[in-house]
C-alpha positions in Angstrom: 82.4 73.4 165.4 81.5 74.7 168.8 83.3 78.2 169.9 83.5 80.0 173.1 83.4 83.5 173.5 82.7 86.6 175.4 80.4 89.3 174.0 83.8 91.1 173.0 85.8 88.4 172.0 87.8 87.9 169.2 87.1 84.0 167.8 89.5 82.0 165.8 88.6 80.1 163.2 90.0 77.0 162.1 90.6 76.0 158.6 88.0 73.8 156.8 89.4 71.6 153.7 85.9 71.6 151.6 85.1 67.9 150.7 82.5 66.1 148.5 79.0 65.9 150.4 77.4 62.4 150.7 75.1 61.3 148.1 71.7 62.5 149.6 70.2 58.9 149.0 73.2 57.8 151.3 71.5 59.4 154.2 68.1 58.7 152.8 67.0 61.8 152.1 66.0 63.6 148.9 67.5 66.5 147.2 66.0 69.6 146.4 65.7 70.9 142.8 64.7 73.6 140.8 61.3 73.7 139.9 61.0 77.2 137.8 62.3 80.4 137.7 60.2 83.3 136.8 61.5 86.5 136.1 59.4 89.6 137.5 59.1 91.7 134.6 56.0 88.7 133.6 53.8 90.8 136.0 54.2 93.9 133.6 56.4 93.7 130.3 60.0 92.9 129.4 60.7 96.7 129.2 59.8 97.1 132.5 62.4 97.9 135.4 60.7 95.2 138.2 62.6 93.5 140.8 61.6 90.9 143.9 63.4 91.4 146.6 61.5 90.0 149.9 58.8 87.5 149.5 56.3 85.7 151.1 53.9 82.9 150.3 49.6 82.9 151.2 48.2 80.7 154.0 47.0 78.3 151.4 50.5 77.7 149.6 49.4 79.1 146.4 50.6 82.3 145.8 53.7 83.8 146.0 53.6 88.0 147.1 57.3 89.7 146.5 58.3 93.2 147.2 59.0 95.5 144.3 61.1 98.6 144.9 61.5 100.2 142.0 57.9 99.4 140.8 56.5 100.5 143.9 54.4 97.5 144.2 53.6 94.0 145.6 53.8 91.0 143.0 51.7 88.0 142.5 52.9 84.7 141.4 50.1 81.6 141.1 52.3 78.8 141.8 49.2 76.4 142.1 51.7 73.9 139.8 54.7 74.8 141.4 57.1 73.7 138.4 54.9 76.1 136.1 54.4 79.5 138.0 51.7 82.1 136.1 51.8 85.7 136.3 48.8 86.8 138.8 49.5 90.9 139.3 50.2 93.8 140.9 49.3 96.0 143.5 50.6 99.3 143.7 51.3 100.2 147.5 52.3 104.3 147.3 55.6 104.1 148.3 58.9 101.6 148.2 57.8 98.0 150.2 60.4 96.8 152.2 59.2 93.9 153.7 55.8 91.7 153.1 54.2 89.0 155.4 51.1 86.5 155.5 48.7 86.6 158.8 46.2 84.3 157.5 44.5 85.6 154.9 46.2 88.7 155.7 49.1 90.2 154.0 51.6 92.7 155.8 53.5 94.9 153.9 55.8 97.2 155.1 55.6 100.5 152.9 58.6 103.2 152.8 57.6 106.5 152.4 60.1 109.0 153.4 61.0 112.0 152.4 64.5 112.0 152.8 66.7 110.1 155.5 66.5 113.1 158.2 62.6 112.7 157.6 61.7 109.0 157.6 58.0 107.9 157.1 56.4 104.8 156.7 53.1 102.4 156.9 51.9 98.9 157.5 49.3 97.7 154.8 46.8 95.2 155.9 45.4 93.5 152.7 42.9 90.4 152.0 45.0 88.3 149.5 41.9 87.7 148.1 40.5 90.8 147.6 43.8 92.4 147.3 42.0 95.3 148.9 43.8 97.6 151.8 41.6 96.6 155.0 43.6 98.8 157.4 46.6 101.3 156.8 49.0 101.6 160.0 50.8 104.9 160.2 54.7 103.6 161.8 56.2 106.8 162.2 59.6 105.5 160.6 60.8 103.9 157.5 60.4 100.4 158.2 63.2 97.5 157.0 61.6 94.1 158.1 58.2 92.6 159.4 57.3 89.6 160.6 54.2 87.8 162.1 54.4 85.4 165.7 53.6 81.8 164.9 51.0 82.6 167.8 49.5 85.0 165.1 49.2 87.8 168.4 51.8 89.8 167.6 53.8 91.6 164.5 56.9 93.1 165.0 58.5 95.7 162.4 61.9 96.5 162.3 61.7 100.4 162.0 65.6 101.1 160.6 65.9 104.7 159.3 68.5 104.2 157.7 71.7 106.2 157.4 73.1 108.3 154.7 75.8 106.4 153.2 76.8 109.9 151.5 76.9 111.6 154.5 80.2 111.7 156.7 81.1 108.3 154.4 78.2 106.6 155.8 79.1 106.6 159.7 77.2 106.6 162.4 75.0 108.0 164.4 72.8 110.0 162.5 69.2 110.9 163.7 66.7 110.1 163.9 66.8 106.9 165.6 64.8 103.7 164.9 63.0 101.2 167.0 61.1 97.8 166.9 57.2 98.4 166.6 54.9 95.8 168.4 51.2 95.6 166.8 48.5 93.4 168.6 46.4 91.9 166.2 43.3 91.8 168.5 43.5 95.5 168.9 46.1 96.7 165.6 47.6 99.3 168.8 51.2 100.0 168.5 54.0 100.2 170.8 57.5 101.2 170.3 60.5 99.2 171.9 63.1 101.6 172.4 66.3 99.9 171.0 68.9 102.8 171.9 71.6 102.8 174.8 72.5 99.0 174.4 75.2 98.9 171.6 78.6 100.6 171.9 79.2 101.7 168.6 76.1 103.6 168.5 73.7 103.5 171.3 71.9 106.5 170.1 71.5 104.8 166.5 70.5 101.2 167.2 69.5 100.6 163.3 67.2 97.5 164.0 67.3 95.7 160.1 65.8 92.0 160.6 63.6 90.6 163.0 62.1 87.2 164.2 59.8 85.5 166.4 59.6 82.6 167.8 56.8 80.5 169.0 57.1 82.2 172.7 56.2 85.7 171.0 60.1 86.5 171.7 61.0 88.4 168.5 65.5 88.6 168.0 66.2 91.7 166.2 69.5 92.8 164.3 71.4 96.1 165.0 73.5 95.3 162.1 75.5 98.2 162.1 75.8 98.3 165.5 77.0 94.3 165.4 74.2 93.9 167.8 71.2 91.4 168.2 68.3 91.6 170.4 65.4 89.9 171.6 62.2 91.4 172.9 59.4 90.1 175.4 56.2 91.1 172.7 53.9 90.5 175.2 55.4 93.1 178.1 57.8 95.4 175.2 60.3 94.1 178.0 64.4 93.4 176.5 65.4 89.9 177.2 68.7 89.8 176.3 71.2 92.3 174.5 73.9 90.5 172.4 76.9 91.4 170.9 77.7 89.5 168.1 81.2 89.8 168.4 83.8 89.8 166.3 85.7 86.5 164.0 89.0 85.9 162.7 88.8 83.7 160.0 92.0 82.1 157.9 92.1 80.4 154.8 90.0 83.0 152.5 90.5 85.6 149.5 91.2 88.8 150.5 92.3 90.4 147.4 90.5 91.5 144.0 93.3 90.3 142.0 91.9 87.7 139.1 92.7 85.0 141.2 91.2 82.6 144.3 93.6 82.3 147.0 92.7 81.4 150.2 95.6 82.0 152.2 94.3 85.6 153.4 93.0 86.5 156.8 90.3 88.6 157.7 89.2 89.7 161.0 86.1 91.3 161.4 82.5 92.2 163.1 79.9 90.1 162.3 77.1 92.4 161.6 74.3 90.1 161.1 71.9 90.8 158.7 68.8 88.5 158.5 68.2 86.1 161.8 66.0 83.1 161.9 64.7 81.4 164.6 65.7 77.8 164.6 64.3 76.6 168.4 62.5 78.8 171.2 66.3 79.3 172.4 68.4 79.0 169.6 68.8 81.4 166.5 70.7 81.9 163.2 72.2 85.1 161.5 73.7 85.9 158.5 76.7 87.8 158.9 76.3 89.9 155.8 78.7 93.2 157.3 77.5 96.6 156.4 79.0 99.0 158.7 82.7 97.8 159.0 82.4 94.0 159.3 81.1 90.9 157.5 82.7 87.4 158.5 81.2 85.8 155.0 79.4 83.0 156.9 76.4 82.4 159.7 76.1 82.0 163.3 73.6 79.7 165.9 73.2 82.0 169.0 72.1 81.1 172.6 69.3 83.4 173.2 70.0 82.4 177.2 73.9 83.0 177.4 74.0 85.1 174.2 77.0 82.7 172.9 77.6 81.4 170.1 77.4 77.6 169.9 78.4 77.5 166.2 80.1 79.3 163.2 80.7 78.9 159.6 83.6 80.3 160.0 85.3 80.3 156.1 83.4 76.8 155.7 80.7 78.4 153.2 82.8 80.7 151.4 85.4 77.1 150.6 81.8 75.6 149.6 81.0 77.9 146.9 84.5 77.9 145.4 84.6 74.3 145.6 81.2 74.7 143.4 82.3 77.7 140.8 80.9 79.9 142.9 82.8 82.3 144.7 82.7 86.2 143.3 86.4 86.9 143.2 85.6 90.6 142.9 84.5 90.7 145.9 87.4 89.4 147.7 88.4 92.6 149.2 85.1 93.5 150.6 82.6 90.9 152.0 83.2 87.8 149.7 80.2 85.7 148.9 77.8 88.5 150.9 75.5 85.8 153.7 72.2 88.2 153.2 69.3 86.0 154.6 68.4 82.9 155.9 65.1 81.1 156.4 64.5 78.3 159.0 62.0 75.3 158.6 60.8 71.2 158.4 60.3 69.7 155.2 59.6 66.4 154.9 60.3 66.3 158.5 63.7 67.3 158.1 65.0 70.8 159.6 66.7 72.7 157.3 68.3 76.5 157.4 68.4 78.3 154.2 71.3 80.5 153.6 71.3 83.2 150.8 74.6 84.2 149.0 73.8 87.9 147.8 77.3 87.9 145.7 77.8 84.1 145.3 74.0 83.9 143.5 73.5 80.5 145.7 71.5 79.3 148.5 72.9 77.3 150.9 71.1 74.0 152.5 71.6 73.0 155.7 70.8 69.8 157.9 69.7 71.2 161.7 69.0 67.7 162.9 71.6 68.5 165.6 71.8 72.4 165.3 75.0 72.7 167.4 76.5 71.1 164.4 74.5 72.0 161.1 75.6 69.7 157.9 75.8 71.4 154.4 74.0 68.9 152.2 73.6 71.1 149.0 74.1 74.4 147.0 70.9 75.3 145.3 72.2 78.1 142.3 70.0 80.9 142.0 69.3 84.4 139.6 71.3 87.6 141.0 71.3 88.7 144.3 69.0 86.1 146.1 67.5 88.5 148.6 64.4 86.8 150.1 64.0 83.5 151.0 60.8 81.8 152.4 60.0 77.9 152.7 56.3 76.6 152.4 56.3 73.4 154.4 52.9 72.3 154.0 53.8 71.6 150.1 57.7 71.5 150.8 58.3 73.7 148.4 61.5 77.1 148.9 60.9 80.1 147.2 63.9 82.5 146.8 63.5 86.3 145.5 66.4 87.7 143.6 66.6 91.6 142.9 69.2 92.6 140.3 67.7 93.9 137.3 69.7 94.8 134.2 67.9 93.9 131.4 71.2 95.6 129.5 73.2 92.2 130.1 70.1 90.0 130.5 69.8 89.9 133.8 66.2 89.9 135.5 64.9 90.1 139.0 63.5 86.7 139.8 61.4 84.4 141.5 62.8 80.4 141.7 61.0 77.5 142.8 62.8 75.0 144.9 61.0 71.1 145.8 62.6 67.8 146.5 64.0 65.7 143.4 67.3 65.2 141.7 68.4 67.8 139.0 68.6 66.9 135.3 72.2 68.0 135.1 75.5 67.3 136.8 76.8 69.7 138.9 80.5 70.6 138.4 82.2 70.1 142.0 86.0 70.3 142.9 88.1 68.4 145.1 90.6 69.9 147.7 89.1 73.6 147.0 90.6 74.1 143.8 89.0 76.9 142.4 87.1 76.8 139.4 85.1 79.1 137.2 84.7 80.6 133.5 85.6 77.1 131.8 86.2 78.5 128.1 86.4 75.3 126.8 86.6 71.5 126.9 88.9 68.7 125.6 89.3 64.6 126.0 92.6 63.4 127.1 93.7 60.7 125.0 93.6 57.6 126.2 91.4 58.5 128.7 87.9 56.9 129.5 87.1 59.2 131.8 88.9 62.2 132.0 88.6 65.7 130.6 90.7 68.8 130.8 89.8 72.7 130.6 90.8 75.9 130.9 90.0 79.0 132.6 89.5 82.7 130.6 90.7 86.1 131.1 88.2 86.3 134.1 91.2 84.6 136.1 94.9 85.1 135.9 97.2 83.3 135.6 95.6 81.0 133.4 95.2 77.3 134.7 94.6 73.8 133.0 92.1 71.6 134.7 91.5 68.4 134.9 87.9 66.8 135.6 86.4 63.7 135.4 83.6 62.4 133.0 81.6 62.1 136.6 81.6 66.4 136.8 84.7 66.1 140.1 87.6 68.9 138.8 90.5 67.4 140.8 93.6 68.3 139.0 95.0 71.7 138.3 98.0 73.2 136.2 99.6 76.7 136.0 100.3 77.8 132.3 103.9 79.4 132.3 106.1 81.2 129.8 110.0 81.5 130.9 109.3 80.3 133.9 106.6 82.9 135.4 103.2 82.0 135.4 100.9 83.3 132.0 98.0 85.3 132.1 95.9 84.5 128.4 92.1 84.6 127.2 92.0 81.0 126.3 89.1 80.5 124.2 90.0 77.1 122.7 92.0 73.5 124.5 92.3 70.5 123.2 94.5 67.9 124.6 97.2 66.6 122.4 98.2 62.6 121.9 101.6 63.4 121.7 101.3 65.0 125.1 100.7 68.9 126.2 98.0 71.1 124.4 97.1 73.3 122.0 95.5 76.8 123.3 93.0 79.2 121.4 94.1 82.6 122.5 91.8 85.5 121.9 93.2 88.6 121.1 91.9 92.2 123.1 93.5 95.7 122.1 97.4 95.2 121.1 96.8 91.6 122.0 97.2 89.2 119.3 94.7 86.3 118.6 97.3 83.5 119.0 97.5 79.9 118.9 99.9 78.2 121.2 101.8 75.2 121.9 102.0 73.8 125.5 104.0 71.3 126.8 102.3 68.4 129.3 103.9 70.6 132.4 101.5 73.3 130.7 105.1 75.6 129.5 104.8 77.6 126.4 106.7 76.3 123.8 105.4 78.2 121.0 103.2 81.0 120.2 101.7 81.3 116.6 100.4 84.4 115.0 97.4 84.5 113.1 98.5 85.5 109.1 98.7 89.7 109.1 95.9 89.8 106.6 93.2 87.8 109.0 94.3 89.1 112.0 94.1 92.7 110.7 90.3 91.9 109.7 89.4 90.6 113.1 88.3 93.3 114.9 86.7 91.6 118.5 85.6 87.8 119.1 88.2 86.4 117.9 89.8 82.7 118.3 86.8 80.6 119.9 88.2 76.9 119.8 90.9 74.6 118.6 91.0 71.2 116.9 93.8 68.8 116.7 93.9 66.4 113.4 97.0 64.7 112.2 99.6 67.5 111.7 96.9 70.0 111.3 95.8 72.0 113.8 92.1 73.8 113.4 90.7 76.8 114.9 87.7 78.2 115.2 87.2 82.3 114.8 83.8 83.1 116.5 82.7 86.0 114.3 82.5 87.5 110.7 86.0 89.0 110.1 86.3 92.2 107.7 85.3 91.6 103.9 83.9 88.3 104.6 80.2 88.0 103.9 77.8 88.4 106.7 76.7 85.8 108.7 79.8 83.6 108.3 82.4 82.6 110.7 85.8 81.2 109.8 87.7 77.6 110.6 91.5 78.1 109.9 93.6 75.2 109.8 97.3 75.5 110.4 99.6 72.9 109.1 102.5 72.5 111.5 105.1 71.1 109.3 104.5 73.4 106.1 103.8 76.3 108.8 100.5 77.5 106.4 97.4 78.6 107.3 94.2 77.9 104.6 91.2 79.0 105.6 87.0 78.1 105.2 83.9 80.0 105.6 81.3 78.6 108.1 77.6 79.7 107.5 76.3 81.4 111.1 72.7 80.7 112.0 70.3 84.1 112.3 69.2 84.6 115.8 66.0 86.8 116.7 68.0 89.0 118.8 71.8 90.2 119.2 74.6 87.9 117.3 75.3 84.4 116.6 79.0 82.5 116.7 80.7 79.9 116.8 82.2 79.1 120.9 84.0 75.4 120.3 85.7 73.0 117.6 86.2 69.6 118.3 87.5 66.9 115.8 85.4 64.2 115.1 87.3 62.1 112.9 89.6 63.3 110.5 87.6 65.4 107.9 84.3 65.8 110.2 84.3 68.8 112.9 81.8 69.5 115.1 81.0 73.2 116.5 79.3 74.6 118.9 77.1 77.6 117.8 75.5 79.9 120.1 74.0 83.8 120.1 74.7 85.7 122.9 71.2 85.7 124.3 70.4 84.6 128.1 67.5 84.2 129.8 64.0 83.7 127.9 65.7 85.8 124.8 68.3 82.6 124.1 66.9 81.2 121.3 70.3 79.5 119.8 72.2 77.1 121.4 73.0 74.1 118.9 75.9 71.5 117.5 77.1 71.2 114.2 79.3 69.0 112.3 80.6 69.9 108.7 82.7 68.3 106.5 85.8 69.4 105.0 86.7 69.4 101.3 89.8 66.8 100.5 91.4 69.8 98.9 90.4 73.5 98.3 91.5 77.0 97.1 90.4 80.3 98.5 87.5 80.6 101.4 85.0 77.5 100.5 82.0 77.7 102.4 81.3 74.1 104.0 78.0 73.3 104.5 76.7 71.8 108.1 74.5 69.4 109.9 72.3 70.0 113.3 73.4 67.4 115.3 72.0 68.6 118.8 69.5 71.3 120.2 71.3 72.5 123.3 68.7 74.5 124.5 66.1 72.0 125.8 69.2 70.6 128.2 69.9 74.5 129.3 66.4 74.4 130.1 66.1 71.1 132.2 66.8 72.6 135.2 64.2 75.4 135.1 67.2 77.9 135.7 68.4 81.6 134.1 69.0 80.0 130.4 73.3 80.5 130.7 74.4 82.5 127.3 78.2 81.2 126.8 78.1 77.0 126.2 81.6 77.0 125.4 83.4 74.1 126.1 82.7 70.2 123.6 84.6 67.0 124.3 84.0 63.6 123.3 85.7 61.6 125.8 87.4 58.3 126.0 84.4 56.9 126.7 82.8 57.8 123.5 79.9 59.9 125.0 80.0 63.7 124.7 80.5 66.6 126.7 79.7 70.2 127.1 80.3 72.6 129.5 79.1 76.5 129.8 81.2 79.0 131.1 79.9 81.3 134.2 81.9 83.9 133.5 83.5 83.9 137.0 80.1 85.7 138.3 80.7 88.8 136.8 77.3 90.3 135.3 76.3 87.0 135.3 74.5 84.6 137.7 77.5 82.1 137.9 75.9 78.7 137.5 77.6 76.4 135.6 75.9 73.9 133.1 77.7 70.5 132.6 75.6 68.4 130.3 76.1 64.5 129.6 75.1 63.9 125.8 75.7 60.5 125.5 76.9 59.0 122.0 76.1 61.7 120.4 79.3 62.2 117.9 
């Protein structure tokens, strides 16, 4: 969309209904896929605390060099075969890098090394990539944020921010020192400093400069961000070209509230506050509008470096993107929302593309700049945590994104993924009309069917919702589960669609709330709620009721875990016969995994005296190791707690694999549609501690 504006003026944003992108072959271009992911902590150990947060990529394609904070460090990454990336190092640097770059042979790294925030300090390294030896150390008088090199090669700019306190005076500002933007000539390595100060309002004496750019007329466009400012900079005379305010957006039709729900009928007016910029042409550039200070518009911008205006704005377009794709961070909703961090622009394949990073949504974005007055999404790219850097290497049209969140606690790992043109393995889950989507718990057929399915959503989201998807991966149906009329908030672990119409839920219990198994109508209404016998559900202490099974007048559940006094390594599968209102009960023989626990995540009926399960530790990452289907056959009759014995049907973890992403811990949902193939589904766990990516796999006749 095209918007006017003043420097000052508040922009109105119209609403965007999120549809279905074209097939990319309908435009006849490829997609782009994930070619590997590598997690840091290759470059040292898996004890080691290593992120990558900016990255960069050598003249000759080959090598990918990331910024490591907490290791103070560069990283190396051979990605001579792209789709099989090999650990190649580290080079400690004596302080925190910020920012890295590639001059040739050259690498750039900007180095923090300050004292404290009233006493920034910092350097430029000048390294042979070769070598990996320091060729020229740059004193910058500053802690510097961003650097960047001028296609020209002439010129490198660093963004010298010194940062603010966020503990002092809540974070506001000004507070001294000031920063600036730092000019090096590469003939000479002499410095100059563009004074940035006196040209925002709400802090001249503070400008902040965070990201800069340059373009192929040595202009570089800096970001104030706090100061919701953008500049850009003559290299060649130090001289200020234009001074921008990036204004201020009122966008409709978003989340606004952290409330276990996505609902975007909120409103949010707010500073932009751009964060990284790219240039796109010698007059047009890109920011993403990330908010620090007091703003955020959780989108991007194209500026006019000539008028300064903006000639187009994502407005709430990208956030209604990733909850159309499962992944929007509802937590989030009553601060920035999906978080625009960076954004890259260049040609592959002859195409221009801009590159947007989701910090909180774990995606990057892909855009079509054919016509950049009107950019066209053509794909979301999932990623690890926190995708922080992002760099493209055209000459092997290859992306790299750098991810930073490391907590090894809940197997998550900073990260370097791999990006080139070809169709992923997997279908990804879309919806249709913006229904939201995420944690799927489980998976059912709809009798009758061919080629529908139905799920549910967990305790992540409240109340809980039925929805409906087709075989094809579209979710375009929705239900609200109520109980006497209000709307019902469970942890449904378990669905299965019933032939007599409605559905059976698997509740699992938390605290003073009971495991349950309940009865749904086909408006989704409660009709019953069915307590687990007092002697079981006193033994289950945590992961309870995992999935649910439908079978004549029998109805089966699945409990994930050992319950007290069973023996170890067992699970149980209850049935509950719904005209004698009895429970019996068997013993299901857990596999041993390497590391943490294994359990069962999903019952399905295959006929009626063969189940199949889903079995699963709780491992992600390169520590999954158990990720399978079962089937096991049930006696004709039985006393006490027989143990069944099962069959491997299906190694899930070569599929989880396929697309060279974060291995996802939870598979959770099984279905064998009308259609006779089968289904699975893992559940993203809404994008809490968790990178969000969900995997829907097509199995084929496998049951």
């Amino acid at each position: 969309m095209s918007l006017r504006r003043t420097s000052a003026a508040v922009v109105s944003v119209v609403t965007f209904a999120a549809v279905l992108p074209a097939p990319a072959s309908a435009h006849g271009r490829p997609d782009l896929r994930r070619l590997a992911t590598f997690p840091v902590y290759l470059n040292s150990s898996i004890d080691d605390t290593a992120a990558a947060e900016i990255s960069t990529v050598t003249e000759d394609g080959r090598t990918v060099v990331y910024t490591d904070s907490p290791g103070r460090r560069l990283g190396f990454v051979d990605i001579a075969d792209p789709s099989k990336p090999k650990p190649a190092g580290t080079l400690a640097v004596g302080g925190e890098p910020t920012s890295v770059a590639h001059l040739g042979r050259l690498l750039l790294a900007g180095v923090n090394t300050s004292a404290s925030f009233t006493d920034p300090s910092g350097k430029l390294l000048v390294i042979d990539s070769r070598s990996r030896r320091t060729v020229r150390e740059i004193d910058l008088g500053g802690q510097p944020d961003s650097v960047a090199v001028a296609p020209s090669g002439r010129y490198i700019a660093v963004a010298i921010e010194n940062q603010r306190d966020e503990d002092v005076n809540d974070g506001a500002i000004p507070q001294t020192p000031a920063g600036w933007l730092t000019v090096i000539d590469t003939r000479t390595y002499e410095t100059r400093e563009v004074d940035l100060s006196g040209l925002s309002k709400p802090a001249p004496t503070d400008p902040e400069p965070e990201y800069v750019s340059i373009n192929s007329r040595d202009e570089a466009v800096v970001s104030l961000q706090e100061n919701n400012h953008l500049v850009v900079v003559d290299l060649k005379t130090g001289r200020i070209r234009k001074s921008i305010d990036a204004g201020t957006v009122t966008v409709h039709h978003v989340d606004t509230l952290d409330d276990d729900r996505i609902e975007l009928t909120g409103t949010i007016t707010a500073k932009r506050e751009p964060d990284g910029v790219t240039w796109i042409t010698d007059d047009l550039f890109a920011t993403a509008n990330e908010g620090d200070y007091q703003g955020g518009s959780r989108g991007w911008s194209i500026f006019d470096k000539r008028t300064g205006a903006v000639v187009w704005d994502a407005g709430n377009t990208l956030e209604h993107i990733a909850v159309s794709r499962g992944h929007y961070p509802d937590k989030r909703s009553d601060a920035k929302g999906i978080e625009v961090e960076n954004l890259t622009f260049a040609v592959l394949d002859r195409v221009p593309y801009v590159f947007v990073n989701s910090e909180r949504g774990n995606f990057t974005a892909v855009y079509d700049v054919s016509n950049p007055r009107k950019p066209r999404f053509t794909q979301l790219l999932p990623t690890s945590n926190a995708p922080e850097g992002v760099v493209a290497v055209p000459s092997r049209n290859l992306v790299v994104v750098s991810s930073e969140e490391e907590d090894a606690s809940i197997g998550i790992r900073g990260a370097i993924q791999i990006f080139g043109f070809g169709s992923p393995k997997n279908t990804r889950l879309v919806s249709a009309r913006n229904i939201p989507w995420g944690a799927l718990s489980a998976l059912s057929a709809v009798p009758g069917k061919r080629d529908r399915l139905v799920s549910v959503t967990d305790s992540v989201y409240s109340p809980t919702r039925i929805l409906g998807l087709t075989t094809g991966g579209v979710i375009d149906s929705q239900l609200t589960v109520t109980k006497d009329g209000e709307p019902a908030g469970y942890d449904a672990e378990g669905l299965v669609a019933r032939k007599a119409g409605g559905y059976w839920l698997a509740v699992e219990g938390s605290g003073e709330d009971p495991n349950l198994l309940v009865r749904l109508n086909k408006r989704a209404e409660v009709q019953e709620e069915i307590a687990l016998p007092a002697d079981v559900a006193a033994a289950i202490t945590s992961n309870g009721l995992e999935g649910v099974a439908e079978s004549g007048t029998a109805v089966w559940v699945a409990v994930q875990r050992a319950i007290k006094g069973d023996p170890a390594n067992t699970a149980r599968i209850g049935r509950y016969d719904t005209v004698t209102k009895t429970w019996s009960w068997l013993l299901y023989p857990l596999d041993t995994a390497p590391a943490g626990w294994t359990g069962l995540s999903e019952l399905v009926a295959v006929d009626g005296d063969t189940f199949a399960v889903i079995e699963r530790d709780n491992q992600r990452g390169t520590l999954a190791s158990i990720k399978r289907i079962y089937t096991f056959d049930v006696p004709k009759r039985w006393t006490g707690t027989p143990l069944v014995r099962k069959k491997l049907v299906k190694d899930l973890l070569p599929l989880l694999k396929a697309d060279n992403g974060w291995v996802q811990d939870k598979v959770e949902g099984l279905a064998i549609a009308g259609d006779g193939r089968t289904y699975a589904v893992t559940d993203n766990d809404g994008i809490d501690d968790a990178t969000g990516e969900t995997v829907f796999l097509n199995l084929g006749r496998l049951l």
